[in-house]
Backbone as XML, in Angstrom:
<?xml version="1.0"?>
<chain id="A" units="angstrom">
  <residue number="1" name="UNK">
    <atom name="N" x="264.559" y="6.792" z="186.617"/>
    <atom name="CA" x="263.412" y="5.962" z="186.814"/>
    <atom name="C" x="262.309" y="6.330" z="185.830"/>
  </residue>
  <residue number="2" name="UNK">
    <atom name="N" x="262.592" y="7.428" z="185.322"/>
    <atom name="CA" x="260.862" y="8.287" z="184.908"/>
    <atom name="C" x="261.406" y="7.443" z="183.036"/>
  </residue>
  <residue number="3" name="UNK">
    <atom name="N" x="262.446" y="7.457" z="182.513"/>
    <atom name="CA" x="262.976" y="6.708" z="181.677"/>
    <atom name="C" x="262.801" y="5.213" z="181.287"/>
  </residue>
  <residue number="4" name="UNK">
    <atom name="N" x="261.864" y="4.646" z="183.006"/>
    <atom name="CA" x="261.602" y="3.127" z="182.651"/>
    <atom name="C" x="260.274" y="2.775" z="182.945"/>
  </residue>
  <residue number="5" name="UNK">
    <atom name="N" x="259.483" y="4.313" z="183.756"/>
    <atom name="CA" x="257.945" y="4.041" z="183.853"/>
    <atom name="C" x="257.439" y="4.685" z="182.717"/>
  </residue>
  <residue number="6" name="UNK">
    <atom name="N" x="257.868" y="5.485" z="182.105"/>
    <atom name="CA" x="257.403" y="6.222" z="181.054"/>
    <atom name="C" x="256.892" y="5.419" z="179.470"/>
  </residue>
  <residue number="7" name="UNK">
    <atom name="N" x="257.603" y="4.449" z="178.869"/>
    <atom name="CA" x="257.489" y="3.826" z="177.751"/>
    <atom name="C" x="255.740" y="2.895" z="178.930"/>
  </residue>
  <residue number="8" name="UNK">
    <atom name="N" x="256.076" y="2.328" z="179.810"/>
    <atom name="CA" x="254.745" y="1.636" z="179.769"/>
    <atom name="C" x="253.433" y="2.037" z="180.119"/>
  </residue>
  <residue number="9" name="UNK">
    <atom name="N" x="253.964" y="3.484" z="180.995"/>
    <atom name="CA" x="252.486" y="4.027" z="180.850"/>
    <atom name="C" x="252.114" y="4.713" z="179.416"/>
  </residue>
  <residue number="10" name="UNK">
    <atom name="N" x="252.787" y="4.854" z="178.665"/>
    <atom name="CA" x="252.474" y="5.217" z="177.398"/>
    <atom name="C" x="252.092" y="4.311" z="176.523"/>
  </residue>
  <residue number="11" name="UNK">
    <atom name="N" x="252.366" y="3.311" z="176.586"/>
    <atom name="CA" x="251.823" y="2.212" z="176.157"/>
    <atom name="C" x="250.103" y="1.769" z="176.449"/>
  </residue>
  <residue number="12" name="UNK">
    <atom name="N" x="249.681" y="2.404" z="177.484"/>
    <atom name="CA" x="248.575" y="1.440" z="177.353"/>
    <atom name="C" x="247.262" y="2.346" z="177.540"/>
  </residue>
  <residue number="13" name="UNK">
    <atom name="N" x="247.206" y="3.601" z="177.353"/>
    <atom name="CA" x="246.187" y="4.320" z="176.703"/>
    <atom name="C" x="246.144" y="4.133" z="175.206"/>
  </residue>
  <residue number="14" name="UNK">
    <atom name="N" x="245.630" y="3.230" z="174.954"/>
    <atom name="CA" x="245.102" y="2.772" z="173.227"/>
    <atom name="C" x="244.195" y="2.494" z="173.187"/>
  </residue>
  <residue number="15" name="UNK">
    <atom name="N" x="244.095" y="2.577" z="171.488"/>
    <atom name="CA" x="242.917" y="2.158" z="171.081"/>
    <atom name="C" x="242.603" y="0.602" z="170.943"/>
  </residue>
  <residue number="16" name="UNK">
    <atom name="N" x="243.521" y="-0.185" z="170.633"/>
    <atom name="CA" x="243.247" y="-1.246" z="171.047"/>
    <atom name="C" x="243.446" y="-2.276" z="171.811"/>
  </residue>
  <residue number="17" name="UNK">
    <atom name="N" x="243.207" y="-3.076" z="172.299"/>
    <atom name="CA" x="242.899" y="-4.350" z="173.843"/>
    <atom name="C" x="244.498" y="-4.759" z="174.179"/>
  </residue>
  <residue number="18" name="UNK">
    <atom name="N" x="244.749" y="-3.534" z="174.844"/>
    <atom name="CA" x="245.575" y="-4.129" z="176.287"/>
    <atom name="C" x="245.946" y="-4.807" z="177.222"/>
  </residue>
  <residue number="19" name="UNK">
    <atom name="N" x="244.798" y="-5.135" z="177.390"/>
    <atom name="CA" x="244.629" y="-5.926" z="179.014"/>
    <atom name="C" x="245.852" y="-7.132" z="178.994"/>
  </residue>
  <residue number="20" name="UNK">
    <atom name="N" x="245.628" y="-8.090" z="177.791"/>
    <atom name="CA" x="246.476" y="-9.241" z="177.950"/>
    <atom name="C" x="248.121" y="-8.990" z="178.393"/>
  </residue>
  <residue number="21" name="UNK">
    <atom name="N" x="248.277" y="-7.350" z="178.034"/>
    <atom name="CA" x="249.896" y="-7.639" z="178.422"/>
    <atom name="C" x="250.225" y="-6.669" z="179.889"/>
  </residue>
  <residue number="22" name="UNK">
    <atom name="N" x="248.463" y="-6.239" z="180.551"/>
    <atom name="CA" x="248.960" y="-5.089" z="181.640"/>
    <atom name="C" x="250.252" y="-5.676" z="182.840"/>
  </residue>
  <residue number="23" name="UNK">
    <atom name="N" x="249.791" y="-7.350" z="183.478"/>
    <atom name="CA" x="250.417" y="-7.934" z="184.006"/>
    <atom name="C" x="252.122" y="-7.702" z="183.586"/>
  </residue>
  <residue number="24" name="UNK">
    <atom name="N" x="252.157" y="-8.564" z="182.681"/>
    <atom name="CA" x="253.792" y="-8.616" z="182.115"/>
    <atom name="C" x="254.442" y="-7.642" z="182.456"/>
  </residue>
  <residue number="25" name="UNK">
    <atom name="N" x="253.875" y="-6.461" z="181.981"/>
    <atom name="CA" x="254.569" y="-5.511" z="181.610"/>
    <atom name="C" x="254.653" y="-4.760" z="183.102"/>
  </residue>
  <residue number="26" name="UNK">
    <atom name="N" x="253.502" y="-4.467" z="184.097"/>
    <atom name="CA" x="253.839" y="-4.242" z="184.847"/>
    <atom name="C" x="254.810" y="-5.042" z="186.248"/>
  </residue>
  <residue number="27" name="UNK">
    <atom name="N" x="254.458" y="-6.484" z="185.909"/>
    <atom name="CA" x="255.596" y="-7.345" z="186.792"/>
    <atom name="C" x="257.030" y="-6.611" z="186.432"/>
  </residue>
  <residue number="28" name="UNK">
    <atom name="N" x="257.474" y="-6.577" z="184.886"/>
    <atom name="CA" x="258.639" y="-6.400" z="184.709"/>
    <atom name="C" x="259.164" y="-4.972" z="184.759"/>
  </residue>
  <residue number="29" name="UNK">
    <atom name="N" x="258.257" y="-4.001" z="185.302"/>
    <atom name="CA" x="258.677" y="-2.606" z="185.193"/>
    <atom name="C" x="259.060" y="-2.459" z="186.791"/>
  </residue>
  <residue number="30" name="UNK">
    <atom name="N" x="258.147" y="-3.422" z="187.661"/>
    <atom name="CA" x="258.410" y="-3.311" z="188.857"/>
    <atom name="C" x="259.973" y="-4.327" z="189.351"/>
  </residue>
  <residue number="31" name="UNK">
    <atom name="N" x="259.892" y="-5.434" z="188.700"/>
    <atom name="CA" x="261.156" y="-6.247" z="188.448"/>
    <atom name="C" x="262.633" y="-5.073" z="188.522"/>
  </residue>
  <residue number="32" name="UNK">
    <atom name="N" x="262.562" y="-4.193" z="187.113"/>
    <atom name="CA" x="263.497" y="-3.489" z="186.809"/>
    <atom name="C" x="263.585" y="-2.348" z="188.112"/>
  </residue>
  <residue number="33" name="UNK">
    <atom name="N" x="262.826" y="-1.721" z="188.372"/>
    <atom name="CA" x="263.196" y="-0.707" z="189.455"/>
    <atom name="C" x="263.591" y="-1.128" z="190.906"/>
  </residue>
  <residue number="34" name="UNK">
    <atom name="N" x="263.170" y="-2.897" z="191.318"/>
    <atom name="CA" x="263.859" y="-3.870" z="192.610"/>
    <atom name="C" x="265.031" y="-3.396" z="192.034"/>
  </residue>
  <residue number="35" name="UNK">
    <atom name="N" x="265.701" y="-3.882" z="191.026"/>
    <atom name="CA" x="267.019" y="-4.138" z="190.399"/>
    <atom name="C" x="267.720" y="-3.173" z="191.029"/>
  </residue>
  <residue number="36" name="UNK">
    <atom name="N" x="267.386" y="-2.041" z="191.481"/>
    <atom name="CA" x="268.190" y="-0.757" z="191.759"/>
    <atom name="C" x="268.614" y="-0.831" z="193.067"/>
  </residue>
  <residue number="37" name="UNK">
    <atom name="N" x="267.716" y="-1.595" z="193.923"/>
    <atom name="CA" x="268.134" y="-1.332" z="195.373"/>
    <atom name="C" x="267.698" y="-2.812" z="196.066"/>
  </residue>
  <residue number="38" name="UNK">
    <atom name="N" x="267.728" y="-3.939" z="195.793"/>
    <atom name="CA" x="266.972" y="-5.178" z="195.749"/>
    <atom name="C" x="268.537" y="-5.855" z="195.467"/>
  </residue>
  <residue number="39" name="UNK">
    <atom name="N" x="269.211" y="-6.909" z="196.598"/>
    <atom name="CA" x="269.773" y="-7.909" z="196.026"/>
    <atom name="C" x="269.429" y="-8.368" z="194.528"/>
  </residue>
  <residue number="40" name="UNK">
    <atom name="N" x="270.419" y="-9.038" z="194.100"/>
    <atom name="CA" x="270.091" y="-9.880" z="193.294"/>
    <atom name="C" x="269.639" y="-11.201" z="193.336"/>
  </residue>
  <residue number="41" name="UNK">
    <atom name="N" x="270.594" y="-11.850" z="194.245"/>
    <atom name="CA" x="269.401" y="-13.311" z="194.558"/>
    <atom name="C" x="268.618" y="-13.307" z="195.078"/>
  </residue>
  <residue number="42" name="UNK">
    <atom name="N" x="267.696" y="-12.268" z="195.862"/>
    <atom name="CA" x="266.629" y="-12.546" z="196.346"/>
    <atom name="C" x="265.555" y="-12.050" z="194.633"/>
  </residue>
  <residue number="43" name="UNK">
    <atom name="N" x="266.175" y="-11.244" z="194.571"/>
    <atom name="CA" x="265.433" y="-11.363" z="193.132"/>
    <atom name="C" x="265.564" y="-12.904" z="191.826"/>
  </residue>
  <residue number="44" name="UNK">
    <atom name="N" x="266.350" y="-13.283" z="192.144"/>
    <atom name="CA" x="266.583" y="-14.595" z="191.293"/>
    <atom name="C" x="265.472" y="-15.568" z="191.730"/>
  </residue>
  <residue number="45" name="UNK">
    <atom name="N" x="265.618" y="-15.915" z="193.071"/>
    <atom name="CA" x="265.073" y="-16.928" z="193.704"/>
    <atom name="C" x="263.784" y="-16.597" z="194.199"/>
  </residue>
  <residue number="46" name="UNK">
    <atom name="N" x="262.803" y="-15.637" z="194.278"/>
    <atom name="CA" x="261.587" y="-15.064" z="194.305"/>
    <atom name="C" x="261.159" y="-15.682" z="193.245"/>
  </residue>
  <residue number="47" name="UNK">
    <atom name="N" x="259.547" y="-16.350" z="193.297"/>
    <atom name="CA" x="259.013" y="-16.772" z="192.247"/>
    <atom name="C" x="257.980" y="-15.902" z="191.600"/>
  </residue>
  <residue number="48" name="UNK">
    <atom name="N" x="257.581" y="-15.097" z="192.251"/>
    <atom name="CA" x="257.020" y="-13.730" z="191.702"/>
    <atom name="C" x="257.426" y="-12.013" z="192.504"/>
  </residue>
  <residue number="49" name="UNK">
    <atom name="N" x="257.440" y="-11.138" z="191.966"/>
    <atom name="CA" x="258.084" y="-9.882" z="192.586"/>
    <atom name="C" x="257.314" y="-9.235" z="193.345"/>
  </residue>
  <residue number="50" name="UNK">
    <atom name="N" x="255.400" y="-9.988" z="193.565"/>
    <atom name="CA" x="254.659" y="-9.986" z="195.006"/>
    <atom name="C" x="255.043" y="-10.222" z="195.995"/>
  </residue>
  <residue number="51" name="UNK">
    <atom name="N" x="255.796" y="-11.303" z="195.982"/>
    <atom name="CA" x="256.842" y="-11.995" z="197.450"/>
    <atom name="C" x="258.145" y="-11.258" z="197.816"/>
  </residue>
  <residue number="52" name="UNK">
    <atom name="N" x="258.229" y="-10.707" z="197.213"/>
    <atom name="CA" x="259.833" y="-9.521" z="197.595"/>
    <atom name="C" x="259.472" y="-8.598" z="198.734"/>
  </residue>
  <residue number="53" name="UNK">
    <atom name="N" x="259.672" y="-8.316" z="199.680"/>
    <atom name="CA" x="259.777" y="-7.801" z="200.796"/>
    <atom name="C" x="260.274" y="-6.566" z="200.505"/>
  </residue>
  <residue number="54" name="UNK">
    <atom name="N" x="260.022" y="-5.575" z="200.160"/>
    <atom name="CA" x="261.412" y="-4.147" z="199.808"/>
    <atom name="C" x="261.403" y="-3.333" z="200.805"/>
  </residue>
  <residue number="55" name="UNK">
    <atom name="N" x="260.552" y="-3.651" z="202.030"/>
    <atom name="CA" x="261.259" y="-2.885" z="203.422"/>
    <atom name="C" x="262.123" y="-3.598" z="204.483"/>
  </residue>
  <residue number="56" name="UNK">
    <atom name="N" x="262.201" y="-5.251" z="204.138"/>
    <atom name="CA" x="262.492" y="-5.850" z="204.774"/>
    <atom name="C" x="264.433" y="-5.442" z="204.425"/>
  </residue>
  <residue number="57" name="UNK">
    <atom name="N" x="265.427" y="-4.861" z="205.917"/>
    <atom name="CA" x="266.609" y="-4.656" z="205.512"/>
    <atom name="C" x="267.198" y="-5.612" z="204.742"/>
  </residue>
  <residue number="58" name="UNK">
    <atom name="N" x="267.201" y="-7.243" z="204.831"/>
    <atom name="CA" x="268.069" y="-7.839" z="204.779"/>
    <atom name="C" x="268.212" y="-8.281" z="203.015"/>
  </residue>
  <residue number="59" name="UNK">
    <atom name="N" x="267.112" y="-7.877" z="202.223"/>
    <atom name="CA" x="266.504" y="-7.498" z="201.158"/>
    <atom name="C" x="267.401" y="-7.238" z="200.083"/>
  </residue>
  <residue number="60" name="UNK">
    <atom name="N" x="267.649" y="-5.597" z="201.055"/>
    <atom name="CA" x="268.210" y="-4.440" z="199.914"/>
    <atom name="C" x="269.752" y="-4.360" z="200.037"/>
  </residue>
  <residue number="61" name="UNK">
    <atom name="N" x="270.348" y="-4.100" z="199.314"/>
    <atom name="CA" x="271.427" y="-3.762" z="198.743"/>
    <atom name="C" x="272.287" y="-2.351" z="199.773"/>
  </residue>
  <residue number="62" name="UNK">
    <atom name="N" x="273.406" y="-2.456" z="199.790"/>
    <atom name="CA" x="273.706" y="-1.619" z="200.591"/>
    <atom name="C" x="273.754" y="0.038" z="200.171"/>
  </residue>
  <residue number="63" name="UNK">
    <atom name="N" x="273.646" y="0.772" z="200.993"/>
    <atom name="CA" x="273.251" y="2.276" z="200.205"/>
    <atom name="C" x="274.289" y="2.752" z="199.680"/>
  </residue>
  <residue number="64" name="UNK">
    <atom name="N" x="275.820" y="2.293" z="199.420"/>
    <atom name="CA" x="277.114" y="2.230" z="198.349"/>
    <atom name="C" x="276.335" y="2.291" z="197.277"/>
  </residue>
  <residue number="65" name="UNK">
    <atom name="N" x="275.449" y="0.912" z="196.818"/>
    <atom name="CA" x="275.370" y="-0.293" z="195.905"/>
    <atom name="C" x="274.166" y="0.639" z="195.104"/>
  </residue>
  <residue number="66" name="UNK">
    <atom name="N" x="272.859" y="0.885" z="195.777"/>
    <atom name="CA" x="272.098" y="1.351" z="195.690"/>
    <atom name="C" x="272.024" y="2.378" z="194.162"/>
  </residue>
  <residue number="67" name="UNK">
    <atom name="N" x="271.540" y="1.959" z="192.534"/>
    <atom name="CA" x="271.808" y="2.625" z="191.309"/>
    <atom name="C" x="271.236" y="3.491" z="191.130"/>
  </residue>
  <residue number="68" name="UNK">
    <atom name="N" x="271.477" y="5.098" z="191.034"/>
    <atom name="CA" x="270.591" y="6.430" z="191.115"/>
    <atom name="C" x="270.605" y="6.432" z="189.586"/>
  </residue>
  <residue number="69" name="UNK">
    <atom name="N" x="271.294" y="5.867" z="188.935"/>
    <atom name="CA" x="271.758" y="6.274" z="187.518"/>
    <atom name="C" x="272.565" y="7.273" z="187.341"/>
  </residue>
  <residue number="70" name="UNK">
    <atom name="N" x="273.477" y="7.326" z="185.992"/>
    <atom name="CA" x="274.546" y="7.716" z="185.369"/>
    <atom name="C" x="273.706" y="9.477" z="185.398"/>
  </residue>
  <residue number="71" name="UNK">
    <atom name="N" x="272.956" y="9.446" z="184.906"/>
    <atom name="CA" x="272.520" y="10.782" z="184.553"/>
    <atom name="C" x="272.069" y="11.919" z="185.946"/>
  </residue>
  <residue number="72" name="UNK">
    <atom name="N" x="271.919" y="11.354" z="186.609"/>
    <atom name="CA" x="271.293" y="11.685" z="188.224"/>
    <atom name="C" x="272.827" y="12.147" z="188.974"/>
  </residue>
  <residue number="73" name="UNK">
    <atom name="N" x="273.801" y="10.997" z="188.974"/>
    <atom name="CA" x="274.752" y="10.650" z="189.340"/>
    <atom name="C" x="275.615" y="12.137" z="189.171"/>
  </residue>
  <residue number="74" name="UNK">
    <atom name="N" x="275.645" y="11.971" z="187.688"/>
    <atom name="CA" x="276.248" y="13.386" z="186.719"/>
    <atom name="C" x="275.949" y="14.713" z="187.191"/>
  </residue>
  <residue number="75" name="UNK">
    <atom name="N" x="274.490" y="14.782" z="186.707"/>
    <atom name="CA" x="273.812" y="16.142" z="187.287"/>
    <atom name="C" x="274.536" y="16.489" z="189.042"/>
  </residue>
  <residue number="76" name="UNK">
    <atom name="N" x="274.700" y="15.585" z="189.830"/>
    <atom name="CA" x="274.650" y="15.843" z="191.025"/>
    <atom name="C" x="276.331" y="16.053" z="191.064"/>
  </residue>
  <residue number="77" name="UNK">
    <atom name="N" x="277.030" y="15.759" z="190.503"/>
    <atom name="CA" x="278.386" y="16.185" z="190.668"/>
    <atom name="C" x="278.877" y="17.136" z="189.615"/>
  </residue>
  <residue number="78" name="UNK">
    <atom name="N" x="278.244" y="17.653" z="188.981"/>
    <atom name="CA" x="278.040" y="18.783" z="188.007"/>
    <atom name="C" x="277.865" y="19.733" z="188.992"/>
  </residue>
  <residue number="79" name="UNK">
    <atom name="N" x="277.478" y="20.036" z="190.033"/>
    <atom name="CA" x="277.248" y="21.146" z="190.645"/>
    <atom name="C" x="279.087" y="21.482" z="191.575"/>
  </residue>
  <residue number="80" name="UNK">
    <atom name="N" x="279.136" y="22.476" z="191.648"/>
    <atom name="CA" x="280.274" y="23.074" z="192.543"/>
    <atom name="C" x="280.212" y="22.386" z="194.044"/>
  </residue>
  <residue number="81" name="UNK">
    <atom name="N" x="281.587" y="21.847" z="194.014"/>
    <atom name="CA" x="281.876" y="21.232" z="195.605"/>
    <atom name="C" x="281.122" y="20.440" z="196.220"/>
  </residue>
  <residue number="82" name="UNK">
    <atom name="N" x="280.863" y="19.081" z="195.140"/>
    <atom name="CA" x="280.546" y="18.158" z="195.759"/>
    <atom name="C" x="281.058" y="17.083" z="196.143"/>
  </residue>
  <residue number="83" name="UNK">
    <atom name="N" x="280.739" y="16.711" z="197.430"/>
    <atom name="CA" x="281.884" y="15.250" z="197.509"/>
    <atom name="C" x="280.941" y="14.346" z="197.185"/>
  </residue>
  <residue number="84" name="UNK">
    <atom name="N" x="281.802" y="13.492" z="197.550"/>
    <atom name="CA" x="281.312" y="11.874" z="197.171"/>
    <atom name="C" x="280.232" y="11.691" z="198.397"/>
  </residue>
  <residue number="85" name="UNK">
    <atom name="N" x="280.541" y="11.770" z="199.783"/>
    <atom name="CA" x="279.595" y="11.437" z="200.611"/>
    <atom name="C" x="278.190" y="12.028" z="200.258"/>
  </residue>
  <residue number="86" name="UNK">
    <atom name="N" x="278.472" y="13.481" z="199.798"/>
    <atom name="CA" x="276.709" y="13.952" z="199.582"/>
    <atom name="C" x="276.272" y="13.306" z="198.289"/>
  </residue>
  <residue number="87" name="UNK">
    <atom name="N" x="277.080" y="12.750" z="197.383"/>
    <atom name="CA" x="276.234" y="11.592" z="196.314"/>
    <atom name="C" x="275.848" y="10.721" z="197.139"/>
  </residue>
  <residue number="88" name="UNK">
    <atom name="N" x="276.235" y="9.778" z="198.480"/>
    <atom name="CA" x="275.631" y="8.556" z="198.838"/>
    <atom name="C" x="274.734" y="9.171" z="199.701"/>
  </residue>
  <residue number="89" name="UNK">
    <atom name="N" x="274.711" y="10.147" z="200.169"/>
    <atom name="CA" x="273.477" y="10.831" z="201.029"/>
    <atom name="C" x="272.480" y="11.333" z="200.160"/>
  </residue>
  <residue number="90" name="UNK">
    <atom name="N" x="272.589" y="11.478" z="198.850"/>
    <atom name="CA" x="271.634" y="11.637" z="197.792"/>
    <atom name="C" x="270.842" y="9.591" z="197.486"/>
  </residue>
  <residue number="91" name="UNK">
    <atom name="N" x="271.488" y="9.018" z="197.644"/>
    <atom name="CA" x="271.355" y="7.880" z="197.314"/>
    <atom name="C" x="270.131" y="7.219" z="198.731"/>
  </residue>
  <residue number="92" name="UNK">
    <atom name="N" x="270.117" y="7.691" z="199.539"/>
    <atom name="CA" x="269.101" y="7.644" z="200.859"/>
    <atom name="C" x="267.576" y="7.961" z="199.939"/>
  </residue>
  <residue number="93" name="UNK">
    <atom name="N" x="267.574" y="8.238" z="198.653"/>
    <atom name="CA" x="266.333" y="8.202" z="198.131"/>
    <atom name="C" x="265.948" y="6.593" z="197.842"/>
  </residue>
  <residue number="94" name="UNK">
    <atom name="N" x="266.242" y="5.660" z="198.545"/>
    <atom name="CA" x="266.462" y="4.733" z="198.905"/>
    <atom name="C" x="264.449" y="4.086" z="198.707"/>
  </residue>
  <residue number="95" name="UNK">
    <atom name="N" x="263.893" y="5.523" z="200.052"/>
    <atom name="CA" x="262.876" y="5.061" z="200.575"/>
    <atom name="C" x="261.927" y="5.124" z="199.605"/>
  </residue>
  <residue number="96" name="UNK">
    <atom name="N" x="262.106" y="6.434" z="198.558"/>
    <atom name="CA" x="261.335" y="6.952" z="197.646"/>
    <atom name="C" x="260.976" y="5.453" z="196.985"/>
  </residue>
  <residue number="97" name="UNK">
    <atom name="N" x="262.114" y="4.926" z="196.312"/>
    <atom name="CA" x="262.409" y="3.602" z="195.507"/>
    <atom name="C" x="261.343" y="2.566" z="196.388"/>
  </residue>
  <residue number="98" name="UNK">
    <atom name="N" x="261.440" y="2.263" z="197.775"/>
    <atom name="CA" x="260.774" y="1.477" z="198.274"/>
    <atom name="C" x="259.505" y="1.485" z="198.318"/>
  </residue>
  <residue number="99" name="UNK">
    <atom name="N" x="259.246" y="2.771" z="198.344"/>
    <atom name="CA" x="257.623" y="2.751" z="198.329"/>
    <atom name="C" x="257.056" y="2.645" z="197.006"/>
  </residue>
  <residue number="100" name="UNK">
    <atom name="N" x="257.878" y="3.309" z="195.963"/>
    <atom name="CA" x="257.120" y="3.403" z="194.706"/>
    <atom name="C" x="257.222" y="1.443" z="194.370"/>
  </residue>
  <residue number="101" name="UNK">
    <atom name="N" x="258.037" y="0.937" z="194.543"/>
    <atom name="CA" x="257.888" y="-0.197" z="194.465"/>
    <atom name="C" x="256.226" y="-0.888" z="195.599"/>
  </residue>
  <residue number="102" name="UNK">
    <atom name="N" x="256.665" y="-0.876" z="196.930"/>
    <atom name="CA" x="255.244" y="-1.538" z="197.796"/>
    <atom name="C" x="253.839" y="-0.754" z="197.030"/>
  </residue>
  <residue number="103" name="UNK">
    <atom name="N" x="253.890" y="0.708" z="195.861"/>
    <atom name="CA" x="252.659" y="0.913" z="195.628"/>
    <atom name="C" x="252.006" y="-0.258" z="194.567"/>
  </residue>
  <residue number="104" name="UNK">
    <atom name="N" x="253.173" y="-0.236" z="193.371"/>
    <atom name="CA" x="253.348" y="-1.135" z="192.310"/>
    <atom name="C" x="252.509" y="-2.257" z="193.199"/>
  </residue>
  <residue number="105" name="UNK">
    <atom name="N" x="253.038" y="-3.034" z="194.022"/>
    <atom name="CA" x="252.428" y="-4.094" z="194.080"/>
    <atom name="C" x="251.210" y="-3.931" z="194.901"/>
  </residue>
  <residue number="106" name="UNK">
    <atom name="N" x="250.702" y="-3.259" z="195.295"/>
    <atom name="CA" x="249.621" y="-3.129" z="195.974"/>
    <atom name="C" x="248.381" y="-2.520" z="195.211"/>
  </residue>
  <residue number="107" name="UNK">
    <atom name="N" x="248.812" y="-1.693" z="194.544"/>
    <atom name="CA" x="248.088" y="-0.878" z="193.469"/>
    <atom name="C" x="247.736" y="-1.180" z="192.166"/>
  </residue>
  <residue number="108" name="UNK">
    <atom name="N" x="248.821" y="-1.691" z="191.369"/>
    <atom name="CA" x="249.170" y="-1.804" z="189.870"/>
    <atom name="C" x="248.351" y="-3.120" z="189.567"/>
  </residue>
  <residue number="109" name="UNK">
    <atom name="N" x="248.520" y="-3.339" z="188.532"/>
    <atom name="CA" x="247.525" y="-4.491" z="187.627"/>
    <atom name="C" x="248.438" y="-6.043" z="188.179"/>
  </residue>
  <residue number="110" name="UNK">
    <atom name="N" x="249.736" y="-5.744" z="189.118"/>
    <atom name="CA" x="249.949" y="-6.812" z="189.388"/>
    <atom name="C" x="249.211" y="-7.040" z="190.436"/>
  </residue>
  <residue number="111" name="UNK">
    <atom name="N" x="248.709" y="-6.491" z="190.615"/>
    <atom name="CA" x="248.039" y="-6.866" z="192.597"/>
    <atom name="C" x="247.021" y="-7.680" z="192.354"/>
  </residue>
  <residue number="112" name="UNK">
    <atom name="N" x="246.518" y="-7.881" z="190.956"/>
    <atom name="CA" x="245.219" y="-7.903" z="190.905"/>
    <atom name="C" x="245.221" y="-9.493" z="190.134"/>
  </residue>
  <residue number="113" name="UNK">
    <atom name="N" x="244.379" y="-10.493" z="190.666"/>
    <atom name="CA" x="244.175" y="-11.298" z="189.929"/>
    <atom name="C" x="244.328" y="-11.700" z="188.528"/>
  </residue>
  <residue number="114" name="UNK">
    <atom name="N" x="242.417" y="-10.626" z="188.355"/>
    <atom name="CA" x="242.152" y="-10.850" z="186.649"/>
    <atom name="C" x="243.343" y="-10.448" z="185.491"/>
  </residue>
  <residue number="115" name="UNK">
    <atom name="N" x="244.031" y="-9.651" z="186.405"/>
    <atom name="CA" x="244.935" y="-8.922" z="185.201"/>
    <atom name="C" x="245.956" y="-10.591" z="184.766"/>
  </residue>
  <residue number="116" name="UNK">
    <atom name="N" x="246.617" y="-11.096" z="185.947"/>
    <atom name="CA" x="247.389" y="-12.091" z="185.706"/>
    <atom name="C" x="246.254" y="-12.770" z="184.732"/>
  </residue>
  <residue number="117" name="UNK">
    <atom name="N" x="244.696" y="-13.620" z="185.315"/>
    <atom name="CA" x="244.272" y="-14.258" z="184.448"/>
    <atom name="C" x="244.072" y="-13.682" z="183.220"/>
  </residue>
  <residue number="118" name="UNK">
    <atom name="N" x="243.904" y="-12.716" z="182.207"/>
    <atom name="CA" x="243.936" y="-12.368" z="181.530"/>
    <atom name="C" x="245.332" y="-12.174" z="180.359"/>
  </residue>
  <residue number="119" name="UNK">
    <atom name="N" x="246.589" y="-12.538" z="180.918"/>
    <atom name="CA" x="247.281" y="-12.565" z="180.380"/>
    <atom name="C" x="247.427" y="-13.754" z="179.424"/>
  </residue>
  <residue number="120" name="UNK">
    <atom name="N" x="246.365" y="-14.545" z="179.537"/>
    <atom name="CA" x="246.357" y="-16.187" z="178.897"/>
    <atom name="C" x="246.140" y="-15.819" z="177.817"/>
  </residue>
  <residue number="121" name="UNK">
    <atom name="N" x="245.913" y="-14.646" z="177.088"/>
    <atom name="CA" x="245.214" y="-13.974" z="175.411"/>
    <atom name="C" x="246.760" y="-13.113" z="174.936"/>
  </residue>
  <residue number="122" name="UNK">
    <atom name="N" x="248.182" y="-13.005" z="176.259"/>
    <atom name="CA" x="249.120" y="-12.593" z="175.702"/>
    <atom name="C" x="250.018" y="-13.603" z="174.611"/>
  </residue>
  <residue number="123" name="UNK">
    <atom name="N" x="250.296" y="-13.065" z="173.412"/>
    <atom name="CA" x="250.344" y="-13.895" z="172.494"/>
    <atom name="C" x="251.634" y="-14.438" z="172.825"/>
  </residue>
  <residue number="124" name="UNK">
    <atom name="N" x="253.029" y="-14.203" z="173.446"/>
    <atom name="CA" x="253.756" y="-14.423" z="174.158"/>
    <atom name="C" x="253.661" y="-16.149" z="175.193"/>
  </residue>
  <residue number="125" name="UNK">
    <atom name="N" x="252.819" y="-15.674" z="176.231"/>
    <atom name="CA" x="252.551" y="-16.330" z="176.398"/>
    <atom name="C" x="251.588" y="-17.862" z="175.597"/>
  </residue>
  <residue number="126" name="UNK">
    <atom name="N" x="251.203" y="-17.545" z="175.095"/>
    <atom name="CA" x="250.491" y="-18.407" z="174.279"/>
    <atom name="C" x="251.714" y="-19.460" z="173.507"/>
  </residue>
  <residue number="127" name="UNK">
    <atom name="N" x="252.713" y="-18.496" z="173.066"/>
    <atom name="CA" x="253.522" y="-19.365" z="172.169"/>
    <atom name="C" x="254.378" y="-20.546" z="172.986"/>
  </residue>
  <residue number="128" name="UNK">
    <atom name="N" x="254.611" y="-20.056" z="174.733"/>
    <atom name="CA" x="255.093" y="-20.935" z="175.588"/>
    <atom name="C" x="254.454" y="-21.880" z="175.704"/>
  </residue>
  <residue number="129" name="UNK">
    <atom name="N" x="252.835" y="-22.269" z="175.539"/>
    <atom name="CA" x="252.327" y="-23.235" z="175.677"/>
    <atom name="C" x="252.181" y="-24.421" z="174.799"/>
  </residue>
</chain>
């Protein structure tokens, strides 16, 4: 995870004007980390990733399904005598995922109005219009 929040918080201590892309970038950082434990069609069919429910069970993905990543995955069966069940009982970091997601939207520049209105100066956007 620290692999997909990391490039955007580094991104936006600069020197110059940010603001237009805080939205985007944070919709889609929060987008990517649903991806891990978040159906997919409820992610398809959501018209923004404010409306996603991520405590609601019927939501999330089953804790099989649930993506810790390859490297997490590794490390954890790198150690002596591990089974498979204590990887999916490692995978119960489930909740961690849920909340850091409900902060994102409660907290982050998506929660927030101006940030969306301000994205009208993202040049991106601009070219859609």
């Amino acid at each position: 995870m620290a692999l997909e929040v990391q490039p955007v918080l580094e991104a936006f201590p600069a020197d110059k004007p940010m603001a237009p892309f805080l939205y985007a970038d944070f919709t889609y950082l929060t987008f990517i980390i649903m991806k891990r434990f978040v159906k997919l069609d409820v992610l398809e069919n959501a018209s923004d990733v404010r409306n996603i429910d991520v405590l609601e069970k019927k939501n999330l993905l089953g804790i099989k399904y649930v993506k810790i990543g390859h490297a997490t995955r590794d490390s954890i069966c790198k150690i002596n005598n591990v089974k498979e069940i204590e990887v999916l009982e490692f995978k119960s970091c489930l909740k961690a995922l849920q909340i850091f997601c409900k902060k994102m939207k409660e907290k982050s520049p998506v929660a927030f109005k101006v940030a969306k209105y301000l994205s009208f100066c993202d040049p991106d956007v601009i070219k859609t219009l």
